[in-house]
DRENDO-1510 file (C-alpha; in Angstrom, 1 decimal, always signed):
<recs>
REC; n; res; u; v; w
REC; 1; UNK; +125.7; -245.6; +80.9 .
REC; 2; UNK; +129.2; -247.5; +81.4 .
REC; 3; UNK; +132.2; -245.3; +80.9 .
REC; 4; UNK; +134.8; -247.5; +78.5 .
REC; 5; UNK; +137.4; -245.6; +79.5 .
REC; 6; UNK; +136.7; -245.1; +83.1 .
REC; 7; UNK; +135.6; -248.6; +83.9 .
REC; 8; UNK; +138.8; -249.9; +81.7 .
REC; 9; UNK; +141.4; -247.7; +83.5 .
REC; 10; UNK; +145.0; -248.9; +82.3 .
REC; 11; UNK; +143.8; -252.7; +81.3 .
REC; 12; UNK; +144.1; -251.4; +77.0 .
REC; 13; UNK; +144.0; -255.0; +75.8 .
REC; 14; UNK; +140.7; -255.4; +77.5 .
REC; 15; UNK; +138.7; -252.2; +76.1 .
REC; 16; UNK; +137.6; -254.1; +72.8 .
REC; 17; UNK; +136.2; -257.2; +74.6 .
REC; 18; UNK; +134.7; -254.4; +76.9 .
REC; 19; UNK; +133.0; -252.9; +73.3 .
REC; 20; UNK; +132.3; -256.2; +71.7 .
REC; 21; UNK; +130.9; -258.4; +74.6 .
REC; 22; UNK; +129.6; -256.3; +77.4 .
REC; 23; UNK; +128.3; -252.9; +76.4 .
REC; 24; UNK; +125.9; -254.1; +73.7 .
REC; 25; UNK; +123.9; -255.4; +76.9 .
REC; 26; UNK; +124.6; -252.6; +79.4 .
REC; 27; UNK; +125.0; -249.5; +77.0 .
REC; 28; UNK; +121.4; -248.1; +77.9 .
REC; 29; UNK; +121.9; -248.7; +82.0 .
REC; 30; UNK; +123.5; -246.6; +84.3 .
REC; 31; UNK; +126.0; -248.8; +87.2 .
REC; 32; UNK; +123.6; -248.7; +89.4 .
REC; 33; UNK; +121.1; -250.3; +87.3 .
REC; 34; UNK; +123.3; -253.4; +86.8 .
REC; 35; UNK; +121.8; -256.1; +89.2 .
REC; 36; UNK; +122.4; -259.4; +89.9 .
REC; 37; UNK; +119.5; -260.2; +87.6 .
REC; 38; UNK; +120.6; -258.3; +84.3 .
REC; 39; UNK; +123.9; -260.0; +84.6 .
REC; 40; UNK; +122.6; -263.5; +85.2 .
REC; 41; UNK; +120.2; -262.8; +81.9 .
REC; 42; UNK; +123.6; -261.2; +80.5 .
REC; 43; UNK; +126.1; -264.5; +81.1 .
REC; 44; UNK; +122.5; -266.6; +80.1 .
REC; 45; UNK; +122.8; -265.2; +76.4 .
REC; 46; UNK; +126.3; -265.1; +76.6 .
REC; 47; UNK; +127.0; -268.6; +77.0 .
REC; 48; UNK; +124.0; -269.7; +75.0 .
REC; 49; UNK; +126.8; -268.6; +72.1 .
REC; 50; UNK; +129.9; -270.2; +74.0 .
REC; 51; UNK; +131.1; -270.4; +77.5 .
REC; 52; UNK; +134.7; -268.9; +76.5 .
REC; 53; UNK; +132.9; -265.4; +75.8 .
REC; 54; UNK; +130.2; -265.8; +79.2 .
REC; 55; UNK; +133.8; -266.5; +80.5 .
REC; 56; UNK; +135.3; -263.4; +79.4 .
REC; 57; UNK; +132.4; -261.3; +79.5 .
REC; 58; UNK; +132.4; -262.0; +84.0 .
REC; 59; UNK; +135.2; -261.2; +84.1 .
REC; 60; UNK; +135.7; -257.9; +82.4 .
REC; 61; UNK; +132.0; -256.7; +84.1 .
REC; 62; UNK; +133.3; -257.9; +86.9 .
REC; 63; UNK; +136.4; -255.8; +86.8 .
REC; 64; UNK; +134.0; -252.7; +85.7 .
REC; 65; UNK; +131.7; -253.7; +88.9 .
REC; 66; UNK; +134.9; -253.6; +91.2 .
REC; 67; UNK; +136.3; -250.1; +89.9 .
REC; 68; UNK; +133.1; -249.1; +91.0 .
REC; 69; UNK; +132.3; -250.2; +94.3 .
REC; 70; UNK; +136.3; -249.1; +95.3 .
REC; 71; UNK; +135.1; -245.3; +93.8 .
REC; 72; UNK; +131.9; -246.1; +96.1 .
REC; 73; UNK; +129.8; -245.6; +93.3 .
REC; 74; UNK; +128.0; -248.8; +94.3 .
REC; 75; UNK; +127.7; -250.2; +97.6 .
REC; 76; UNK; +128.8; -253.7; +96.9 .
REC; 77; UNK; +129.7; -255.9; +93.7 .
REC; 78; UNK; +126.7; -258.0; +92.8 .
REC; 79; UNK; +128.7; -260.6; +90.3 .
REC; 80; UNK; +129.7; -261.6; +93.9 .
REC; 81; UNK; +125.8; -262.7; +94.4 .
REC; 82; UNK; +125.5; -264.4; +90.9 .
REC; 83; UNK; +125.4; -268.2; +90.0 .
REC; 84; UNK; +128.5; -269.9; +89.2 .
REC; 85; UNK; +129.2; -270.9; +85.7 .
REC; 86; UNK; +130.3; -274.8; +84.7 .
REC; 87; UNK; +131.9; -275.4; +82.2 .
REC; 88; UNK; +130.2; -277.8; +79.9 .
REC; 89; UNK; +132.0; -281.1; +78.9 .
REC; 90; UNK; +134.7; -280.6; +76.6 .
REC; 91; UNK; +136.4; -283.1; +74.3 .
REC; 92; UNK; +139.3; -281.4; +71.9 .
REC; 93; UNK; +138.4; -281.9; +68.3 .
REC; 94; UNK; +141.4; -282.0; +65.5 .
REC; 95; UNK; +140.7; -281.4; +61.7 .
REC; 96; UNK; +140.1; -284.4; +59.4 .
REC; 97; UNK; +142.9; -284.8; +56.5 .
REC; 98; UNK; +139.6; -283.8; +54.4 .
REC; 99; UNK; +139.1; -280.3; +56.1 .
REC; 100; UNK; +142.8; -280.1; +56.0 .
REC; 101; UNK; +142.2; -280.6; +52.3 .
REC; 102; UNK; +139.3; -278.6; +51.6 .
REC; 103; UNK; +140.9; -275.3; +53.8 .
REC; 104; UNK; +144.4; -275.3; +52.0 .
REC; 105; UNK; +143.0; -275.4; +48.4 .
REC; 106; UNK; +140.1; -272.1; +49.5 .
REC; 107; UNK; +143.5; -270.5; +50.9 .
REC; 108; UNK; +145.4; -271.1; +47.6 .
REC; 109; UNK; +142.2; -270.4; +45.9 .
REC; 110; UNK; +141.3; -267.1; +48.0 .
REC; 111; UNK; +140.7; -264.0; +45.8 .
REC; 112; UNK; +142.8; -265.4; +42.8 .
REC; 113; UNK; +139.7; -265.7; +40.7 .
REC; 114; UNK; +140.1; -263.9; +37.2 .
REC; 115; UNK; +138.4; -260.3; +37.0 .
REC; 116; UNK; +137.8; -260.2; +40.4 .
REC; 117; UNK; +137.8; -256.7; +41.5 .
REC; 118; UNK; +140.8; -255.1; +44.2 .
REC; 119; UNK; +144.3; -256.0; +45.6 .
REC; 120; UNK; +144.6; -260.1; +45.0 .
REC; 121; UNK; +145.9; -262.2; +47.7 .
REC; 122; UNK; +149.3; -261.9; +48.0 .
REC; 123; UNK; +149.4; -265.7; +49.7 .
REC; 124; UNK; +150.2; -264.9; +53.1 .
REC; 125; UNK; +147.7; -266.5; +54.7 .
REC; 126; UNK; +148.0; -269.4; +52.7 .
REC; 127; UNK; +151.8; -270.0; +54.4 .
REC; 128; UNK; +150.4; -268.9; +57.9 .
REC; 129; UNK; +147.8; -272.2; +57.8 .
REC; 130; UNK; +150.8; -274.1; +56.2 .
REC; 131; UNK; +153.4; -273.1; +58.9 .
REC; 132; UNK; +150.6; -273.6; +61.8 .
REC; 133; UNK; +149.9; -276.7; +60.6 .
REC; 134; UNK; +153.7; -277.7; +60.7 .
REC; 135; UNK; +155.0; -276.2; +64.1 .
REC; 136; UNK; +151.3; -276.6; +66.6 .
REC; 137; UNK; +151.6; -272.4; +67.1 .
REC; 138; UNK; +149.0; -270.0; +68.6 .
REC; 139; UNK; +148.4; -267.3; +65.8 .
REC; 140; UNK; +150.2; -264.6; +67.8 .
REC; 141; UNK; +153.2; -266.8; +67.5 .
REC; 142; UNK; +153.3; -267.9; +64.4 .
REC; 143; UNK; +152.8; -263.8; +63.0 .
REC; 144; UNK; +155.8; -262.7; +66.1 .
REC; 145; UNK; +158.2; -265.4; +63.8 .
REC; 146; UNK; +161.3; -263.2; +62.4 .
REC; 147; UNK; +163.8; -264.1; +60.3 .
REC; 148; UNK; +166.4; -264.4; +62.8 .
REC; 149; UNK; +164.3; -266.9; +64.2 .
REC; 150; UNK; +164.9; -269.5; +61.9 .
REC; 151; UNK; +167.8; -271.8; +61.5 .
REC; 152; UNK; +167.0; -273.7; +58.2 .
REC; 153; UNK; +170.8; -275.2; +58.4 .
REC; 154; UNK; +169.5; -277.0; +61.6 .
REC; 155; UNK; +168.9; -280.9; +61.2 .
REC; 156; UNK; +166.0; -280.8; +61.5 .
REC; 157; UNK; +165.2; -277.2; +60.4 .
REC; 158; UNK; +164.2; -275.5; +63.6 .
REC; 159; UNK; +162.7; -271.9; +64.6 .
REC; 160; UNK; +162.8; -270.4; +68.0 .
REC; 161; UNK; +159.3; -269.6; +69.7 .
REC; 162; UNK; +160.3; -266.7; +71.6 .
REC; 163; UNK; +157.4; -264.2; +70.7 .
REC; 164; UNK; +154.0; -262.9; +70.0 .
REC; 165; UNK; +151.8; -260.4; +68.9 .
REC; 166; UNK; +149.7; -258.3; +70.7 .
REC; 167; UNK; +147.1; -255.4; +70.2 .
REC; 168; UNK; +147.2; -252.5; +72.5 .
REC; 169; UNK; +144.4; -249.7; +71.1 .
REC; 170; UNK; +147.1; -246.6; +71.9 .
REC; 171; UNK; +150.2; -248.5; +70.1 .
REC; 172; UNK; +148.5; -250.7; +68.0 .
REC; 173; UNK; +150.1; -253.8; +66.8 .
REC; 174; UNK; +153.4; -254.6; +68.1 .
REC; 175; UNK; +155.8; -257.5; +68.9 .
REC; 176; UNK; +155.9; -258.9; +72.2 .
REC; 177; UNK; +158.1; -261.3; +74.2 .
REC; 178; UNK; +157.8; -264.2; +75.2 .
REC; 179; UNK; +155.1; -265.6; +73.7 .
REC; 180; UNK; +152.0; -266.1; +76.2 .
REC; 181; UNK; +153.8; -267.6; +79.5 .
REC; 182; UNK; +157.6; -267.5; +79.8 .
REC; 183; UNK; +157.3; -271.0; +79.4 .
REC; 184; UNK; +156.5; -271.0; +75.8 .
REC; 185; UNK; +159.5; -270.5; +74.7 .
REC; 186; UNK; +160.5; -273.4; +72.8 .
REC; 187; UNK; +162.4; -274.7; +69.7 .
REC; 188; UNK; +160.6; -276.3; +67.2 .
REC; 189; UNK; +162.2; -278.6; +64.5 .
REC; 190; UNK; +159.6; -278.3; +61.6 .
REC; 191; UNK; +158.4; -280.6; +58.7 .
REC; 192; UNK; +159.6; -280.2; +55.2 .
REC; 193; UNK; +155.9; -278.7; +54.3 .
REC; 194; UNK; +156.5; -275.8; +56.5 .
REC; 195; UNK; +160.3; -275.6; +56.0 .
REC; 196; UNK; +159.8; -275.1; +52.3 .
REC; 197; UNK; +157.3; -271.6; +53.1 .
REC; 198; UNK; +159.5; -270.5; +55.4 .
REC; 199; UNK; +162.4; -270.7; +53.1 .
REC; 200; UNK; +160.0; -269.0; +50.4 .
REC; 201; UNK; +159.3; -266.2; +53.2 .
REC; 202; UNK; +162.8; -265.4; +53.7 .
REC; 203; UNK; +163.7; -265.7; +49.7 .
REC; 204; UNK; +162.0; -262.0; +49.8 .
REC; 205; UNK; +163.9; -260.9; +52.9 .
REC; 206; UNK; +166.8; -258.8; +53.3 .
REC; 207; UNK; +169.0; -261.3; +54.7 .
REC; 208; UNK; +170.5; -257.9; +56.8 .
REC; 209; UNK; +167.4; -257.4; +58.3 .
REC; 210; UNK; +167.7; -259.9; +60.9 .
REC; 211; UNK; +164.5; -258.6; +63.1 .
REC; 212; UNK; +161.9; -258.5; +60.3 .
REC; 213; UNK; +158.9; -261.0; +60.9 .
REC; 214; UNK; +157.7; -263.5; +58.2 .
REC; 215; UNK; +154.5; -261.9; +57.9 .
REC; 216; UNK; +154.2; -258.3; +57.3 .
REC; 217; UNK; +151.3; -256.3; +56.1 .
REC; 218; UNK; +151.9; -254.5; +52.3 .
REC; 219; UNK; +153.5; -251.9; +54.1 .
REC; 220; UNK; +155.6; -253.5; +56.0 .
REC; 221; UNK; +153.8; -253.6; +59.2 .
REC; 222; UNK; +152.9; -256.1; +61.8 .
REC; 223; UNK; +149.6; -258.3; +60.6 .
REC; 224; UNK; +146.8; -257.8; +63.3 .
REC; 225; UNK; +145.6; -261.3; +64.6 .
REC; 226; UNK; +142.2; -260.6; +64.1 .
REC; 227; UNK; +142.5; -259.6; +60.6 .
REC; 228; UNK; +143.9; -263.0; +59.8 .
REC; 229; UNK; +140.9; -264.6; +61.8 .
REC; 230; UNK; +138.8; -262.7; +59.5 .
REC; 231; UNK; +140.3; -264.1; +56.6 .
REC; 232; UNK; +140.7; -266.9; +57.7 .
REC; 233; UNK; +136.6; -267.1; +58.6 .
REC; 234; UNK; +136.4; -266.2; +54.7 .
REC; 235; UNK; +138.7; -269.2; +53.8 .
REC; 236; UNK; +136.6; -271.4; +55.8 .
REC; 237; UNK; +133.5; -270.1; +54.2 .
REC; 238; UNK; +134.6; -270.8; +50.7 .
REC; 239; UNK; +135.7; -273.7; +51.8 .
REC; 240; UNK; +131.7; -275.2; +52.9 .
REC; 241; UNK; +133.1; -275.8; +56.3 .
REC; 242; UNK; +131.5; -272.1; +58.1 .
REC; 243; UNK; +129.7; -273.1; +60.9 .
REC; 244; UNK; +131.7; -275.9; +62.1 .
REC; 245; UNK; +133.5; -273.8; +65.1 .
REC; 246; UNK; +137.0; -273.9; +63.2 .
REC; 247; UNK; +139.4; -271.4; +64.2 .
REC; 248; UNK; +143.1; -271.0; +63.9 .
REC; 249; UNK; +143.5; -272.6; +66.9 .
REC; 250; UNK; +142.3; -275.9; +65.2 .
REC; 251; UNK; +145.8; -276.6; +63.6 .
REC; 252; UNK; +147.5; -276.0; +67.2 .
REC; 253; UNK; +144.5; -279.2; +68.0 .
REC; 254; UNK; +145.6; -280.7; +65.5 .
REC; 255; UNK; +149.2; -281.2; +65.8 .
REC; 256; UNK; +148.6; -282.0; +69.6 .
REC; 257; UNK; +146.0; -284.9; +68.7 .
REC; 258; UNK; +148.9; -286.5; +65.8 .
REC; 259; UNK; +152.1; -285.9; +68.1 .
REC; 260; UNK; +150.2; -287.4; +70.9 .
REC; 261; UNK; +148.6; -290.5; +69.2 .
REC; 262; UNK; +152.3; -291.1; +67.5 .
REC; 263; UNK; +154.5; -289.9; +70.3 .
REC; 264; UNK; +152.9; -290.0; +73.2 .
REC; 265; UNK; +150.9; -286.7; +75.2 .
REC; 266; UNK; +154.3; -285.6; +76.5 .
REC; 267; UNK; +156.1; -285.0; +73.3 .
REC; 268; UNK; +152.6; -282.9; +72.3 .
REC; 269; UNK; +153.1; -280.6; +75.6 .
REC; 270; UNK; +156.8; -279.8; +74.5 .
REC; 271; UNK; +155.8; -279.0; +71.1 .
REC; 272; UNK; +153.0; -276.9; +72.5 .
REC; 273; UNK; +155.2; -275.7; +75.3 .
REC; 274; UNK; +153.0; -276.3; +77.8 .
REC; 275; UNK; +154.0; -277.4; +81.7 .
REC; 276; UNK; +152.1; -280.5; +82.3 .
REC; 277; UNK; +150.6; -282.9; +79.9 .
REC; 278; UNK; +147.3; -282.5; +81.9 .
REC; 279; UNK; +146.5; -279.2; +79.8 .
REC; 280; UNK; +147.8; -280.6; +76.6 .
REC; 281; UNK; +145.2; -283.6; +77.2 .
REC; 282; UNK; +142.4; -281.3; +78.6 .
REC; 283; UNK; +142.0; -278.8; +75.5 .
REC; 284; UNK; +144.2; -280.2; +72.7 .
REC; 285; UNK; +144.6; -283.8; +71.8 .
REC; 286; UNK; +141.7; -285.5; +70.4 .
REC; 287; UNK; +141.2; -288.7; +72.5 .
REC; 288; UNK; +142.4; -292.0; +70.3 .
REC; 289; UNK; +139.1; -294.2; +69.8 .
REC; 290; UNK; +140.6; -296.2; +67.6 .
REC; 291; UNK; +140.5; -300.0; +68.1 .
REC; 292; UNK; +143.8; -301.4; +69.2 .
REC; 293; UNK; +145.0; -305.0; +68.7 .
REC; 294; UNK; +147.6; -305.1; +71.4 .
REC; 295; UNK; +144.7; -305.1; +74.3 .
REC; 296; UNK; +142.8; -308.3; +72.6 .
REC; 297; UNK; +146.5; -310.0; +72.2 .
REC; 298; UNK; +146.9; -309.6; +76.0 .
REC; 299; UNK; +143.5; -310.4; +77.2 .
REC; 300; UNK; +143.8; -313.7; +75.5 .
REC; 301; UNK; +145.5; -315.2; +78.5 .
REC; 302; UNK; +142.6; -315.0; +80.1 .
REC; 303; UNK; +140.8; -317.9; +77.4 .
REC; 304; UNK; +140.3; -321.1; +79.0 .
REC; 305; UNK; +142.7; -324.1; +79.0 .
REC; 306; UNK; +142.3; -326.1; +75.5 .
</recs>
């Protein structure tokens, strides 16, 4: 059977993908019994359900493979002998105004309902949607904001990017910087929609208490990611729109797809802080198919002579 601990060495972030993904498969085979065949069954099902978790799953079996053969428990790695994986054609997708719509009245809605039984929502992840729909953020990002991060006497109101949150399963949930590369660290001047949570957010703030995030668990605590996520699935749900491969990552799609059709796919890679427009176009912004009249006007010197 695969040793988590073992097989994960010092690599903590990836022991619950190493639980979730690859030991339902592999739980009931020793090391040796994982051949080439098993794993090319294993990525099959895998990416049958998306090719972002076949993706993840090679590579954290491959790492457990590796560990392996270096403690020459196995003679060789055999993901080495396994069939490489395309990616399937991708075209970025951004929310309609009427998912927009239908998500923010659920989130207002969520566990509000008269007699309903336990702690009601206390609206935080109502503002989360609100503020990643207004600054384009990963979740990690948006959850790492504290209030010394934003400057609402800026014109326009801005807040500094400079953070996220991560899980380790020894420290738990804790604030890390920067944010996923070095650099996404960005400024962001915001909309009036998400200014006007934000300044909500900080009304219940100690204004001394300069460090404390925006979003805190009833205790005070960071708020893991993937217990918004699961909210957030719950949201969706109540909102008929489960099922439709909407995540929070959709808002961050979102903003690209507007910014870029408005402004142009450079001003959506700063907002995203991304290098290169080439990713911003790849994964975020929703092509334009709309019909444009300027094309036709130009093409018309081509008519014949009256």
């Amino acid at each position: 059977m695969l040793d988590v601990d073992r097989s994960q060495g010092t690599k903590d972030t990836y022991q619950r993908e190493l639980r979730v993904l690859v030991l339902p498969f592999f739980e009931n085979f020793t090391i040796r019994e994982v051949t080439v065949g098993r794993i090319e069954l294993f990525l099959r099902q895998q990416r049958a359900t998306s090719y972002t978790r076949a993706k993840h799953s090679r590579t954290i079996l491959g790492m457990i493979l590796a560990f392996a053969v270096r403690r020459e428990i196995i003679p060789r790695n055999p993901m080495k002998e396994t069939s490489r994986m395309k990616k399937p054609p991708h075209t970025p997708k951004a929310l309609t105004p009427d998912q927009i719509a239908a998500i923010r009245l659920a989130a207002s809605e969520w566990r509000t309902e008269e007699g309903r039984m336990g702690p009601r929502s206390d609206g935080q992840v109502r503002d989360i949607i609100e503020v990643m729909l207004g600054t384009a953020t990963r979740i990690g990002e948006v959850l790492a904001i504290r209030q010394c991060d934003v400057d609402l006497d800026a014109d326009p109101p801005r807040v500094n990017i400079s953070g996220t949150l991560v899980v380790h399963n020894k420290a738990g949930v804790h604030r890390q910087e920067p944010p996923k590369t070095h650099e996404s660290n960005r400024v962001i001047g915001m909309p009036p929609f998400a200014v006007e949570v934000i300044r909500q957010r900080l009304a219940r703030l100690d204004p001394d208490e300069t460090e404390h995030l925006l979003f805190y668990s009833r205790v005070g605590t960071p708020l893991a990611p993937y217990n918004v996520r699961r909210t957030f699935r719950e949201v969706l749900r109540n909102a008929g729109l489960e099922g439709l491969n909407i995540t929070p990552h959709s808002f961050r799609r979102t903003g690209a797809t507007l910014l870029a059709n408005e402004l142009g796919m450079q001003a959506a890679a700063d907002m995203l802080g991304h290098t290169s427009t080439s990713t911003t176009k790849a994964h975020y912004a929703e092509p334009d198919r709309t019909v444009k009249s300027e094309p036709a006007e130009v093409m018309q010197r081509l008519a014949p002579p009256i």
